[in-house]
N, C-alpha and C positions, 0 to 999 in steps of 0.2 A: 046614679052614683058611679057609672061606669066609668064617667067621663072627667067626675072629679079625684079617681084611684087611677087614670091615666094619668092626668096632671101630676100631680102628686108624685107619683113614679120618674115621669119625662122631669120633675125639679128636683129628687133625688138624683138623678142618674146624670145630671144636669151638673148640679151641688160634688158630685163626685167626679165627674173629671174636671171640672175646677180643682177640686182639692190635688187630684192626680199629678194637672199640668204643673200648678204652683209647689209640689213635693219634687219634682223631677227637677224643674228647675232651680230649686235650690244646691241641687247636685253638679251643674253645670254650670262649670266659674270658666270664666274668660281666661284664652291663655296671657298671663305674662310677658309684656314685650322685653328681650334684653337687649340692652343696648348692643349696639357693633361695639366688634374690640379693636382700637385706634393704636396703631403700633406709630411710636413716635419713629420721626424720620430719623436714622442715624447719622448724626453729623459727623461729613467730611474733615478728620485732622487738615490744619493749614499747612501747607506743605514747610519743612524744614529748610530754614535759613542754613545752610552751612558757614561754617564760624570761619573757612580758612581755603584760599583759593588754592584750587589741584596743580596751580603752574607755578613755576617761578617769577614773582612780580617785578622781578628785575627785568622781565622781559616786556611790562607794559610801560616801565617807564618811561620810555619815548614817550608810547601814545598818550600817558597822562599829559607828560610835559607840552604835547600838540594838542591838547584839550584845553590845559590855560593858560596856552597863546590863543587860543579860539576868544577865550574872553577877554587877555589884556592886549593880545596888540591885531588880534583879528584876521587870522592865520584862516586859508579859504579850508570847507567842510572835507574838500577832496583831501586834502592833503590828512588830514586825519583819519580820513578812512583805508588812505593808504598806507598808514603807519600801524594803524590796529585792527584789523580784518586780519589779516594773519597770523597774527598774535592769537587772538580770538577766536580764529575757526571751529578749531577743535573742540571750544566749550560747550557743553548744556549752556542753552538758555542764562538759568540760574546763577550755576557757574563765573558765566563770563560777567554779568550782572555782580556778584561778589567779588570777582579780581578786580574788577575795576575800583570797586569803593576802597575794598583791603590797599590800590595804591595809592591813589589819591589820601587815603589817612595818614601811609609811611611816608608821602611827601609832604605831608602835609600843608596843605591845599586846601583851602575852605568849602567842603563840599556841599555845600548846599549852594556855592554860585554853580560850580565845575559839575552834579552829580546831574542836572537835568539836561547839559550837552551831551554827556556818557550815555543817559538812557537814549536821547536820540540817535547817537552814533551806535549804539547794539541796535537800534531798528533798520540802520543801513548797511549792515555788517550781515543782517537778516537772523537779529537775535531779539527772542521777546520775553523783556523778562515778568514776570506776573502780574497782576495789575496790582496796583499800591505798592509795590516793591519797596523797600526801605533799605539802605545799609547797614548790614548789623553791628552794633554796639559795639 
């Protein structure tokens, strides 16, 4: 009998930490994953068009006026870079980029033939104006 009140015991004792393991584990929950916190990227304002050029446009009128002779009677590149490069110096980028359109409108001059010889003559002038640049309104 000895050996079946050993048994017996080693299947209680058995029977009980089963029960133990499976109690304990009910206490131990997985942790939680939280997500990462995603900061949206703040977008850059697009830089401000200024509505009104800082110089007097009566001063680029030449160089518009050598601009469309550039297109209607074919007036060489130099000679307009030597009539607005100094005009121009002094401006921002931008700047000079809006004095130009603000003349070309007061003369008006159809700028959409005249406005893509201006942006290339601010690249020779050593001025760059944003990319997609547009005239303001």
């Amino acid at each position: 009998m000895g050996s079946r009140s050993q048994n017996l015991s080693f299947l209680v004792l058995l029977l009980l930490g089963f029960v133990a393991v499976s109690y304990a584990c009910d206490f131990v929950t997985p942790p939680t994953p939280t997500p990462p916190v995603v900061t949206p990227p703040t977008p850059t304002p697009p830089t401000p068009i200024p509505e009104t050029c800082p110089i007097d446009t009566l001063k680029l009128g030449a160089c518009v006026d050598v601009l469309g002779g550039l297109i209607h009677i074919g007036l060489g590149k130099s000679h307009a870079k030597e009539e607005c490069c100094p005009v121009l110096g002094g401006l921002l980028d931008l700047d000079a980029a809006v004095c130009l359109c603000t003349t070309i409108k007061l003369k008006l001059l159809n700028i959409d033939l005249i406005l893509p010889i201006a942006l290339e003559l601010l690249l020779d002038c050593g001025k760059t104006p944003p990319p997609g640049f547009k005239c303001p309104a």
